[in-house]
Backbone as CSV, one residue per row, in Angstrom:
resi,resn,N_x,N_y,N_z,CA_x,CA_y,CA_z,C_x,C_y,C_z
1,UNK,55.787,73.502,-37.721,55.825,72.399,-36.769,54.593,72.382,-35.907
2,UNK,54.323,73.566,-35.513,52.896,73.459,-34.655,51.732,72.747,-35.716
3,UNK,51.440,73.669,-36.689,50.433,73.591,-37.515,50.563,72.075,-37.593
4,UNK,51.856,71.224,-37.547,51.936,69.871,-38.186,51.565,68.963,-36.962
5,UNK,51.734,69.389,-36.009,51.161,69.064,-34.237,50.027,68.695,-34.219
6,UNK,49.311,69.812,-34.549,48.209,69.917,-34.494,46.810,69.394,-35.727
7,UNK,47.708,69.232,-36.655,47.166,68.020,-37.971,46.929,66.622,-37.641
8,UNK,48.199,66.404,-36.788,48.538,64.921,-35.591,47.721,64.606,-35.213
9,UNK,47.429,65.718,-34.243,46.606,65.275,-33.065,44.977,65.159,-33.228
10,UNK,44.966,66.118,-34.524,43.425,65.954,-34.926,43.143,65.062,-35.607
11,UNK,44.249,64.254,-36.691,43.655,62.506,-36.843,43.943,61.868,-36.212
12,UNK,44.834,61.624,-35.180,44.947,61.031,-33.722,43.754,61.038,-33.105
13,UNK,42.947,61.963,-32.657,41.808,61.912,-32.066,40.602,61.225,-33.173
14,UNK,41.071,61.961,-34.545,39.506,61.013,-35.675,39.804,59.777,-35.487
15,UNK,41.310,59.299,-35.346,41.504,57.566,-35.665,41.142,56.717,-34.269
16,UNK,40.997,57.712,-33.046,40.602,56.750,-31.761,39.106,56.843,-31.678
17,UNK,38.663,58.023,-32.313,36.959,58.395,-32.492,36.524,57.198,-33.513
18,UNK,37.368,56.949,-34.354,36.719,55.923,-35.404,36.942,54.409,-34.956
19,UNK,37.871,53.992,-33.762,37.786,52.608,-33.165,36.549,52.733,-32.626
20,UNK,36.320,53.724,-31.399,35.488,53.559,-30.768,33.891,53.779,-31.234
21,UNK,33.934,54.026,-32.708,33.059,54.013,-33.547,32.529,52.602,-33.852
22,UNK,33.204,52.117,-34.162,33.846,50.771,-34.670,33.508,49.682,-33.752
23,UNK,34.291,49.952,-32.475,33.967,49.228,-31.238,32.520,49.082,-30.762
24,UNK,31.985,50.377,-30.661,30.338,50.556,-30.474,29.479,49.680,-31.764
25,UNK,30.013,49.873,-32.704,28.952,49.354,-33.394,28.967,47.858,-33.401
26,UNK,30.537,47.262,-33.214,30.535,46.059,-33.230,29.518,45.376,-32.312
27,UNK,29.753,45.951,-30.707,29.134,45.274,-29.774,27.711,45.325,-29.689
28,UNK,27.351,46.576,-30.816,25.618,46.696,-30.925,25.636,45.071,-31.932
29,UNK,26.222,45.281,-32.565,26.146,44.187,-33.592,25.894,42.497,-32.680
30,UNK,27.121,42.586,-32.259,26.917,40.880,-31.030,25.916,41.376,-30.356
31,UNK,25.373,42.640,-29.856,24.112,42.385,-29.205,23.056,41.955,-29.838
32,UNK,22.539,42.407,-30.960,21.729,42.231,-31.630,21.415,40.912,-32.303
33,UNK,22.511,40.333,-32.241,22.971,38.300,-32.591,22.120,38.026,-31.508
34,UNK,22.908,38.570,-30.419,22.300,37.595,-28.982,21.124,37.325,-29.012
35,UNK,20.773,38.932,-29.299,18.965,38.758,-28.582,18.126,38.165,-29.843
36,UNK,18.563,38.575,-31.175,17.777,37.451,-32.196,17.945,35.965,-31.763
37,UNK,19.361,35.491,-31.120,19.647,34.094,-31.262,18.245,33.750,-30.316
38,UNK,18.283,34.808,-29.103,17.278,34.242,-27.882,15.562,33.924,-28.450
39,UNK,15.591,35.177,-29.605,14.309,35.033,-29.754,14.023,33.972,-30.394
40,UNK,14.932,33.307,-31.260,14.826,32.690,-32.323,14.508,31.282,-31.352
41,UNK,15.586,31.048,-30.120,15.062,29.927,-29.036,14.035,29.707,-28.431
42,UNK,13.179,31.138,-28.204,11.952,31.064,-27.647,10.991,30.803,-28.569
43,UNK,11.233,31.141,-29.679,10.094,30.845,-30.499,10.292,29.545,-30.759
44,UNK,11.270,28.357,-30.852,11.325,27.048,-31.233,10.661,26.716,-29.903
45,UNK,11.329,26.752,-28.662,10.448,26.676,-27.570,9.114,26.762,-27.516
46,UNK,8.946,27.967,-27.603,7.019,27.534,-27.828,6.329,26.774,-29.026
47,UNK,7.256,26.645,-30.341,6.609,26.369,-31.342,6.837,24.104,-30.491
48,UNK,7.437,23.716,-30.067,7.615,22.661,-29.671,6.391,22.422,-28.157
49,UNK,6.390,23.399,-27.520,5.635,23.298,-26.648,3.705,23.154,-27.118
50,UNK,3.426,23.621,-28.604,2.507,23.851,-28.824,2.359,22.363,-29.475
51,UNK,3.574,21.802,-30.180,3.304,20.913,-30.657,3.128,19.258,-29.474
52,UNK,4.325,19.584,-28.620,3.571,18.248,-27.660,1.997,18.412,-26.568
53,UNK,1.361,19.701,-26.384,0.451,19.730,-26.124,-0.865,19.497,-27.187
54,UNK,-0.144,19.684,-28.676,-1.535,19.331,-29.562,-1.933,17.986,-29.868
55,UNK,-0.396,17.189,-28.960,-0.490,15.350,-29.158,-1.574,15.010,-28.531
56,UNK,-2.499,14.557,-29.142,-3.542,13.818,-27.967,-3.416,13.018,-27.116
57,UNK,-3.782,13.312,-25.877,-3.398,11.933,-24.805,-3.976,10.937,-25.020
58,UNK,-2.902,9.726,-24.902,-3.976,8.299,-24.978,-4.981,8.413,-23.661
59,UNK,-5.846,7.199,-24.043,-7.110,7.811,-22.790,-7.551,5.962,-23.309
60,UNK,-7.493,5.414,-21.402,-8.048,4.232,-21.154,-9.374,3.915,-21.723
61,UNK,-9.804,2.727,-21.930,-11.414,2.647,-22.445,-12.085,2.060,-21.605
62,UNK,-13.168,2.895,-20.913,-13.735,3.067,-20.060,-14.740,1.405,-20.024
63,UNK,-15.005,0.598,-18.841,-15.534,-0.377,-18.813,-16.693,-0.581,-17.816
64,UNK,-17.390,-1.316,-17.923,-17.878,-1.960,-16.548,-18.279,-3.358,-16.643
65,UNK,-17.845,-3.222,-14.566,-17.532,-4.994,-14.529,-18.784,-5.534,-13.993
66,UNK,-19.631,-4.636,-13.300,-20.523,-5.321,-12.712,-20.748,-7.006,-12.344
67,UNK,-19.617,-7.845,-11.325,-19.285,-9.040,-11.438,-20.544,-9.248,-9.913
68,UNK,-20.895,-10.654,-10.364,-21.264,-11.802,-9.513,-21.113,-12.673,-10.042
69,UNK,-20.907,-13.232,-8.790,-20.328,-15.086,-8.863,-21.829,-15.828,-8.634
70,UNK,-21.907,-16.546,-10.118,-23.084,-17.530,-10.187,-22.598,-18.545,-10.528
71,UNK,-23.383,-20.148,-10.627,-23.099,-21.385,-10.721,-22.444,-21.975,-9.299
72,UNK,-22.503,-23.144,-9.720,-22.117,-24.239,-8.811,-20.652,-23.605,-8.061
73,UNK,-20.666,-23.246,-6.043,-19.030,-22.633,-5.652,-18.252,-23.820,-6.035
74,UNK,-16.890,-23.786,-5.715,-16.177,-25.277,-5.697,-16.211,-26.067,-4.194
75,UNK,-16.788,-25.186,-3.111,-16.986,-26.256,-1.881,-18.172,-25.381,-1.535
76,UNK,-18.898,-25.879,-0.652,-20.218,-25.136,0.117,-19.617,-25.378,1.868
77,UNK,-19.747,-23.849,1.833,-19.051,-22.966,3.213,-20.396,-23.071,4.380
78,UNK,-21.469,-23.473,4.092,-22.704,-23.843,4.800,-22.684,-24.181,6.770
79,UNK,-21.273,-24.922,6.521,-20.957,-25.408,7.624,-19.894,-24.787,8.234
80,UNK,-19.699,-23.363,8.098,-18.738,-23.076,8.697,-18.801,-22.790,10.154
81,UNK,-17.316,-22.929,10.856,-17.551,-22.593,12.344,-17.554,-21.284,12.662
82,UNK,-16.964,-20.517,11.926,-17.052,-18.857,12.224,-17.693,-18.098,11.260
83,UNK,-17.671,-16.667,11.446,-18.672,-15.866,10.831,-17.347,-15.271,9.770
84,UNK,-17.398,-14.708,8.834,-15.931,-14.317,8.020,-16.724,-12.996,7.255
85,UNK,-15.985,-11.920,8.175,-15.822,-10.666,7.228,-15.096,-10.316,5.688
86,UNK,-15.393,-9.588,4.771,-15.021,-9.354,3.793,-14.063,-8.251,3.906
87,UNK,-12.909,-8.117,4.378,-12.297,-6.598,4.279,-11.082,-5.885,3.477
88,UNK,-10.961,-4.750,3.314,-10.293,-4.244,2.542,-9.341,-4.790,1.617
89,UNK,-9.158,-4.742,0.501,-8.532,-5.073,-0.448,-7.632,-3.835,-0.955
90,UNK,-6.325,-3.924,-0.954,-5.548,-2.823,-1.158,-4.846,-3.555,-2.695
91,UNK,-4.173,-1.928,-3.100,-3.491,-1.636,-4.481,-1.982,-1.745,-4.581
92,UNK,-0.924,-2.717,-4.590,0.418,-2.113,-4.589,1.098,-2.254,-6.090
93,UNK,0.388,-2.430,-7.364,0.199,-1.911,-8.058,1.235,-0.645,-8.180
94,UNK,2.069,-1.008,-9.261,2.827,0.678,-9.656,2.141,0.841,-10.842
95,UNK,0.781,2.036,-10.172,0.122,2.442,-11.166,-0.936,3.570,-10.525
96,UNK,-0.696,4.063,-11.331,-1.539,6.164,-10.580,-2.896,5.726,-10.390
97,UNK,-3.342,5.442,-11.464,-4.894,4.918,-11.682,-4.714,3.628,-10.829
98,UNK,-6.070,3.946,-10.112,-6.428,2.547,-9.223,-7.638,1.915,-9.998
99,UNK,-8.222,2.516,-11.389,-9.471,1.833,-11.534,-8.435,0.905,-13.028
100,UNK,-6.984,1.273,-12.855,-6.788,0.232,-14.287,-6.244,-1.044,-14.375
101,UNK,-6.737,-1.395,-15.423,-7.150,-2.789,-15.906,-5.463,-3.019,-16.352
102,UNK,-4.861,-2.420,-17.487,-3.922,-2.654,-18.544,-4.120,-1.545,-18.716
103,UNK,-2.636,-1.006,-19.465,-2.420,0.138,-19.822,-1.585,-0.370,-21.340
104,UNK,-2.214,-1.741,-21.582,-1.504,-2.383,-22.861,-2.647,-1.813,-24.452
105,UNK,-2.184,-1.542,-25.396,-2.769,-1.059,-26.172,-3.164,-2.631,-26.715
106,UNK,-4.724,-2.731,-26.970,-5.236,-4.353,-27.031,-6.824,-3.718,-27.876
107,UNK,-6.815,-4.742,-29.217,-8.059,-4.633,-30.104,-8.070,-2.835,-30.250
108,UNK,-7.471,-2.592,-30.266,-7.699,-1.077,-30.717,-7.807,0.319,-29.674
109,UNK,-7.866,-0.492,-28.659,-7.894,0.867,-27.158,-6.366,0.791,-27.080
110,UNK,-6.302,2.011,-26.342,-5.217,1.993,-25.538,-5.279,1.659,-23.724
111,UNK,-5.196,0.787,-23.790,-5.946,0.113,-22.489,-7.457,0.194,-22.092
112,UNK,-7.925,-0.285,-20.723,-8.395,-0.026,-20.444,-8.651,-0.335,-18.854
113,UNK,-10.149,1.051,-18.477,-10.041,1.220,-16.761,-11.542,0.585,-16.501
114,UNK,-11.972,0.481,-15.267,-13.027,-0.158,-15.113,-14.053,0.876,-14.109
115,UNK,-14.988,0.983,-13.853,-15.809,2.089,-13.732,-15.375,2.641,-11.832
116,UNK,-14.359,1.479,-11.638,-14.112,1.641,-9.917,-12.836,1.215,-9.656
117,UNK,-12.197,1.316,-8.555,-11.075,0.921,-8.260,-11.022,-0.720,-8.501
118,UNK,-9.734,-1.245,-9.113,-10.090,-2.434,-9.230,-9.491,-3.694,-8.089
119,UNK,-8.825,-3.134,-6.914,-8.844,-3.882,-5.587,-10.279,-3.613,-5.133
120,UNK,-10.948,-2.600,-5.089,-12.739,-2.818,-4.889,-13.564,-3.294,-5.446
121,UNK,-13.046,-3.495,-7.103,-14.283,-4.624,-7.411,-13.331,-6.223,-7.376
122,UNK,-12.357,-6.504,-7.148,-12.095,-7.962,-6.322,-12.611,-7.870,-4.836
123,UNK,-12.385,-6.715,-3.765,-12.964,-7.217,-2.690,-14.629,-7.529,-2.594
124,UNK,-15.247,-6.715,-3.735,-16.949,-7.167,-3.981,-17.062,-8.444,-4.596
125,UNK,-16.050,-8.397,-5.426,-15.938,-9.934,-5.932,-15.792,-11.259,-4.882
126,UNK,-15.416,-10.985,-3.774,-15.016,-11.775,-2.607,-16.322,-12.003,-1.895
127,UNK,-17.067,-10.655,-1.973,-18.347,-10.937,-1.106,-19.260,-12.128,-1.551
128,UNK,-19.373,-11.624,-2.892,-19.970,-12.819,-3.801,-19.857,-14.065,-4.181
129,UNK,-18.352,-14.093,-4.255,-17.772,-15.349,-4.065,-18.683,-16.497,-3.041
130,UNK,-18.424,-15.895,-1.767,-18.588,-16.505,-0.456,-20.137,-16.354,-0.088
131,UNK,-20.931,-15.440,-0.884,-22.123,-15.403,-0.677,-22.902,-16.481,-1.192
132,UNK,-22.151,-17.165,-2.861,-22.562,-17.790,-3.271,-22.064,-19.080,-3.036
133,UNK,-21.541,-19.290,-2.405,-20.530,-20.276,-1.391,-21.372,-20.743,0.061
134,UNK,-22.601,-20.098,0.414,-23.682,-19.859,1.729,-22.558,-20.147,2.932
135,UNK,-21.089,-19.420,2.623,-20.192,-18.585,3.504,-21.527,-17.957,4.632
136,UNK,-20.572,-17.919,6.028,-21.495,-17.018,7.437,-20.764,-15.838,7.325
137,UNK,-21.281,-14.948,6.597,-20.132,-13.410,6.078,-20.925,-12.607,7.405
138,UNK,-20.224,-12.078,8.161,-20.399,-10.982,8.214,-20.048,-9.384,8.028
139,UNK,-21.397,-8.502,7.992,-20.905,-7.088,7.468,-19.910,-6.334,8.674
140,UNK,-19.821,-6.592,9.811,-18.785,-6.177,10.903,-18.356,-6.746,11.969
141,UNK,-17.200,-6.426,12.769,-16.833,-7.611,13.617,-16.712,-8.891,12.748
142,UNK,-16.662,-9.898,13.612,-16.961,-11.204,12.771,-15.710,-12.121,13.409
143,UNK,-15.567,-13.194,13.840,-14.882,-14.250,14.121,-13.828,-13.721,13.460
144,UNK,-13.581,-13.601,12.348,-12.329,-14.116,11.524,-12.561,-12.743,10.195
145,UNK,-11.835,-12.245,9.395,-12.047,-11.246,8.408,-11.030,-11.736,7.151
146,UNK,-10.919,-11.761,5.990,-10.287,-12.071,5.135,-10.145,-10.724,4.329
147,UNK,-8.370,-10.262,4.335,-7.905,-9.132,3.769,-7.233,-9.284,2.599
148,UNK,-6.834,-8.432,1.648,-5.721,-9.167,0.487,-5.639,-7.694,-0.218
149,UNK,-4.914,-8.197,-1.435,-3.417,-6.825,-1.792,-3.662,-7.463,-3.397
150,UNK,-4.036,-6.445,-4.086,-3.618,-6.979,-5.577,-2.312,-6.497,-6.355
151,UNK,-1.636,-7.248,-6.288,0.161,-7.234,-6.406,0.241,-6.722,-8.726
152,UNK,-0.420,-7.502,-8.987,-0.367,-7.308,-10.232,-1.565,-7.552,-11.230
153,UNK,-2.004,-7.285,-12.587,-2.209,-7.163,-13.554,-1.803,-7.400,-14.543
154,UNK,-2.422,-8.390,-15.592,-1.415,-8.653,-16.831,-2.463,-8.873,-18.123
155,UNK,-2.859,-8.134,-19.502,-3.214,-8.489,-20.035,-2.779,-8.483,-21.571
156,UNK,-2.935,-9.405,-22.919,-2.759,-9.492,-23.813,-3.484,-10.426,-24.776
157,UNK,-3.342,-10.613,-25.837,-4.220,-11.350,-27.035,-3.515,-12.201,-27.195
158,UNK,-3.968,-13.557,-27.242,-3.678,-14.492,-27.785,-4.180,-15.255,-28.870
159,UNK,-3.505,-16.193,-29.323,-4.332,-17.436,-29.814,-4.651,-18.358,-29.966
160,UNK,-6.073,-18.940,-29.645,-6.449,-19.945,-29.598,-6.742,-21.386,-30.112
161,UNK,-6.670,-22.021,-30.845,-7.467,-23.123,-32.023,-7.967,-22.014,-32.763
162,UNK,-7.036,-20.585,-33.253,-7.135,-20.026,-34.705,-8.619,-18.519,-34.409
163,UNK,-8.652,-18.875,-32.412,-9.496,-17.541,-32.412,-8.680,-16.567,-32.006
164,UNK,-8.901,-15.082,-31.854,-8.508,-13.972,-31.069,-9.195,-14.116,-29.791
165,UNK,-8.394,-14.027,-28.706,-8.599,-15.013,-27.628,-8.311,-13.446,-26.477
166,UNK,-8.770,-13.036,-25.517,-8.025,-12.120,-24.581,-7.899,-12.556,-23.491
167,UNK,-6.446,-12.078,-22.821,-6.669,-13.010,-21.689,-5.961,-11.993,-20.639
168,UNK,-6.361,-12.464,-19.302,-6.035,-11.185,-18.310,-5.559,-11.621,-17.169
169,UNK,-4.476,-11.600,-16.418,-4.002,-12.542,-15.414,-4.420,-11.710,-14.467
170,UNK,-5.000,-12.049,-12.779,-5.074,-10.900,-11.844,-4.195,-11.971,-10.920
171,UNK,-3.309,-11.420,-10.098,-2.447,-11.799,-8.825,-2.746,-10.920,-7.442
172,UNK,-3.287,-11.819,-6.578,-3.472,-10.901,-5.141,-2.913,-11.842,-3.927
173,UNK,-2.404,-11.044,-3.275,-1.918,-12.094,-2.034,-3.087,-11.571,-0.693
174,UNK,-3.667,-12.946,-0.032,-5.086,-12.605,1.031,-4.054,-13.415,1.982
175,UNK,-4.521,-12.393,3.355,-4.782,-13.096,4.640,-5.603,-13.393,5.649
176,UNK,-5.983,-14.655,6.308,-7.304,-14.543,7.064,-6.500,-14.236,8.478
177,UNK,-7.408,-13.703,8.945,-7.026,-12.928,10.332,-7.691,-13.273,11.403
178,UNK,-7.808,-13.016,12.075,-8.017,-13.357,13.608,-7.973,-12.672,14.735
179,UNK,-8.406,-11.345,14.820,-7.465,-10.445,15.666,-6.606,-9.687,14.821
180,UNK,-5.118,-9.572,14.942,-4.167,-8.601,15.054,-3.216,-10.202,14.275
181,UNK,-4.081,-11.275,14.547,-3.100,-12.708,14.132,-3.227,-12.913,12.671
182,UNK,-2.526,-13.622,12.180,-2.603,-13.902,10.849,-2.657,-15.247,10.738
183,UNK,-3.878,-15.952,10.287,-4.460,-17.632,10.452,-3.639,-18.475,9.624
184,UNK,-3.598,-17.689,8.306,-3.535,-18.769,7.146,-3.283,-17.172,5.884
185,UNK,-2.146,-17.565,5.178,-2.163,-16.381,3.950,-1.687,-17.470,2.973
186,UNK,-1.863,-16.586,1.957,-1.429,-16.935,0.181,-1.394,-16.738,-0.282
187,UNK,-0.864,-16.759,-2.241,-0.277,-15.961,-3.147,-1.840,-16.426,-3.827
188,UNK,-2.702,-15.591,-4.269,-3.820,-16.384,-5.332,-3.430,-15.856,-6.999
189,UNK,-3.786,-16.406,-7.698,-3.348,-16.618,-9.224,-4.632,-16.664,-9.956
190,UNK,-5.277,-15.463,-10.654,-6.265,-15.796,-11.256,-6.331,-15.665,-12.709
191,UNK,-6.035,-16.272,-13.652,-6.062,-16.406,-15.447,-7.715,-16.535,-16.016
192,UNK,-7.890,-15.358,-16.380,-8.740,-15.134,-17.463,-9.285,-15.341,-18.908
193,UNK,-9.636,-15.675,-19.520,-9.896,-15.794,-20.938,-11.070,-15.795,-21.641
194,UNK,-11.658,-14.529,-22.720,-12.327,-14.817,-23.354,-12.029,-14.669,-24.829
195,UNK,-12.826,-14.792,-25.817,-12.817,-14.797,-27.120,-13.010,-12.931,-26.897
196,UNK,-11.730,-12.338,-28.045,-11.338,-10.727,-28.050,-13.501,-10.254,-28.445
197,UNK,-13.695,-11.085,-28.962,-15.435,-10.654,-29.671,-16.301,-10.326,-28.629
198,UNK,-15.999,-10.816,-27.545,-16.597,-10.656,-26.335,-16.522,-9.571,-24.810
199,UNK,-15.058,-9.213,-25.607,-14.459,-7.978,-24.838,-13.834,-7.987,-23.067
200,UNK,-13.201,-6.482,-23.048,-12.588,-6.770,-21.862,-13.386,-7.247,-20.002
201,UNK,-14.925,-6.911,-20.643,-15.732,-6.810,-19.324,-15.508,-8.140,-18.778
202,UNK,-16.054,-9.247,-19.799,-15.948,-10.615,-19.600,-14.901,-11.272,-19.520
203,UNK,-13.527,-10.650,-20.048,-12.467,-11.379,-19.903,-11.814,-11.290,-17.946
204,UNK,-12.386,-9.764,-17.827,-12.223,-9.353,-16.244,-13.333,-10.909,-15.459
205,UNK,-14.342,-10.763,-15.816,-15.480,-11.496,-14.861,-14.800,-12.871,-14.718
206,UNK,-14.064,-13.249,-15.943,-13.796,-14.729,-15.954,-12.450,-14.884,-14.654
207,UNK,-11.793,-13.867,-15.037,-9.987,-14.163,-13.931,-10.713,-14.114,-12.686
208,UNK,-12.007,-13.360,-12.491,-12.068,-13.133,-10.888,-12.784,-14.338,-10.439
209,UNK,-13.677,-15.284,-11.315,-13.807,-16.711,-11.303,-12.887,-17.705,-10.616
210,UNK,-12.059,-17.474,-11.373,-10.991,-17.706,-11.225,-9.693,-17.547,-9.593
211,UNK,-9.966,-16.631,-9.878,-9.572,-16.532,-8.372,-10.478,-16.426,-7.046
212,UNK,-11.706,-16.700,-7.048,-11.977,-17.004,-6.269,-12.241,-18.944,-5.884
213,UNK,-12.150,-19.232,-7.233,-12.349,-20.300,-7.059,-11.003,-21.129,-6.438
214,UNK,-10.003,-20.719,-6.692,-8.699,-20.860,-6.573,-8.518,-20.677,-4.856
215,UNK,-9.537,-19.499,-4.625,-9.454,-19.520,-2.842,-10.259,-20.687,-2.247
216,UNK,-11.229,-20.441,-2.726,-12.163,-21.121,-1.858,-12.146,-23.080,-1.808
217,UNK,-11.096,-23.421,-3.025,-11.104,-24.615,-3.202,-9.716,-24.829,-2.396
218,UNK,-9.049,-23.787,-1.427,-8.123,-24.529,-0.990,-8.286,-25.315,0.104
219,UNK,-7.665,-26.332,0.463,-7.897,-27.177,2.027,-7.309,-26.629,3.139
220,UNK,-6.254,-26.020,2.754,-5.554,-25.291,3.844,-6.489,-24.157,4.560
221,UNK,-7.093,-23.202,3.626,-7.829,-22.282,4.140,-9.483,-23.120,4.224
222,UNK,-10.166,-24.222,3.843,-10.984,-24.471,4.592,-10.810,-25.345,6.034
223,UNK,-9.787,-25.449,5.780,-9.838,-26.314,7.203,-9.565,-25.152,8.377
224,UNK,-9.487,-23.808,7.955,-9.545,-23.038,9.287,-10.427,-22.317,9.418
225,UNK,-11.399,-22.492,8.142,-13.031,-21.932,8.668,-13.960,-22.619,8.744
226,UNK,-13.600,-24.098,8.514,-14.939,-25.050,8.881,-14.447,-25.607,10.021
């Protein structure tokens, strides 16, 4: 009976030695899942990370506008009663880049930006406007100052009588001022268009034509600077 006790107890002890045999190896086992599963995530992880950094970024096509306003203005400012500053032209624009044009993929760019902010080349565009207008501009102080906001941007291809046509809408709202007063404001609307052969520089030069002519031919705003 002892001897048979003691037979017991010694595969009693092999059979709890062999769970916990068992047990250990299992949980090495799920460990060893885990940490392959992890590696196996990190490596898709980086193998994905390598791949959206090897995407090339689209990238605007770089322009210049170099604009003046030549030819006949639509009124001659000659006679004005006050002196009229040119001032700041702001961006409200939902758009990071202040020098862009379109961010529309057009003739083969994926947009394009212009060599400067483009509320700064409409407010140079303004100078010119009115310069060529023999506007009484002045560079500071000044009777009266004319401010404005370019609200939007719009460009795309069209067609014409059977050409590839580009065309570029610019929208800015100006106010003439007076002080701290506000004289006279408005929504201006300027539509662009050239033949796509001729490109985006000229299709820009033409809308800002455009909108200045659109200012300067109004009656409302000349009748409060002549």
């Amino acid at each position: 009976m002892f001897t048979m006790s003691i037979m017991l107890g010694t595969q009693t002890d092999k059979a709890h030695c062999d769970i916990r045999l068992a047990t250990i190896t299992n949980n090495k086992s799920i460990d060893e899942k885990l940490i392959s599963m992890k590696i196996r995530y990190l490596i898709s992880l980086c193998a994905a990370c390598i791949s959206l950094f090897s995407i090339p970024a689209l990238a605007a096509e770089d322009i210049v506008i170099n604009y003046e306003k030549t030819g006949s203005p639509r009124a001659d400012l000659s006679t004005m009663k006050v002196s009229l500053r040119i001032a700041e032209f702001t961006d409200s624009r939902s758009v990071e880049n202040p020098r862009l044009i379109s961010d529309a993929q057009l003739l083969g760019a994926d947009g394009f930006q212009a060599e400067k902010a483009i509320a700064e080349i409409i407010q140079d565009a303004m100078k010119s406007g009115f310069a060529n207008a023999n506007a009484n501009l002045a560079d500071a102080d000044g009777d009266m100052f004319l401010q404005g906001n370019l609200t939007a941007t719009e460009a795309k291809v069209i067609d014409r009588g059977g050409i590839e046509t580009l065309e570029l809408t610019l929208r800015a709202s100006v106010q003439l001022m007076s002080g701290s007063r506000t004289v006279w404001q408005t929504n201006l609307f300027g539509r662009g268009r050239a033949p796509a052969s001729e490109g985006m520089a000229v299709t820009v030069s033409a809308a800002l034509d455009r909108l200045i002519n659109e200012l300067i031919g109004d009656d409302y705003f000349l009748a409060e600077i002549r």
